[in-house]
C-alpha positions, 0 to 999 in steps of 0.5 A: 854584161851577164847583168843586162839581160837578167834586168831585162828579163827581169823588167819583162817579167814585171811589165807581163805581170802588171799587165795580167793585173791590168786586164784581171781589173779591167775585167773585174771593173767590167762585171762591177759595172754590169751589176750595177746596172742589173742592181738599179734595174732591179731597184726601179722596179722595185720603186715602181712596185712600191708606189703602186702599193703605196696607191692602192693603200691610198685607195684602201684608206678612202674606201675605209673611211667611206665605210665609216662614214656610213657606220655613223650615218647609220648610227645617227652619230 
């Protein structure tokens, strides 16, 4: 009889504290998701930053090579 209410009590304490864990991971698992957000975000940017550079080297190469073109013009090569 002394017995049932210490297991109960017992099982109520397990069951709060897989609860507190429950809603800590729920949490935990809410902020992973944001930054993961903030992350790919953060990564589009940073591709789109590196395709314009990318492009502007491009441009930068073909201006060389005009350049070089006229040095030989000029040099009768």
């Amino acid at each position: 009889m002394y017995e049932e209410p210490r297991v109960v009590n017992s099982l109520s304490d397990k069951i709060n504290d897989l609860l507190a864990k429950y809603e800590e991971l729920k949490a935990q698992n809410e902020s992973l998701r944001n930054e993961i957000v903030s992350v790919k975000a953060q990564n589009e940017a940073k591709d789109a930053q590196i395709a314009k550079l990318q492009e502007e080297l491009r441009a930068k190469e073909l201006e060389s090579e005009d350049i070089f073109e006229k040095i030989e013009e000029v040099l009768g090569r």
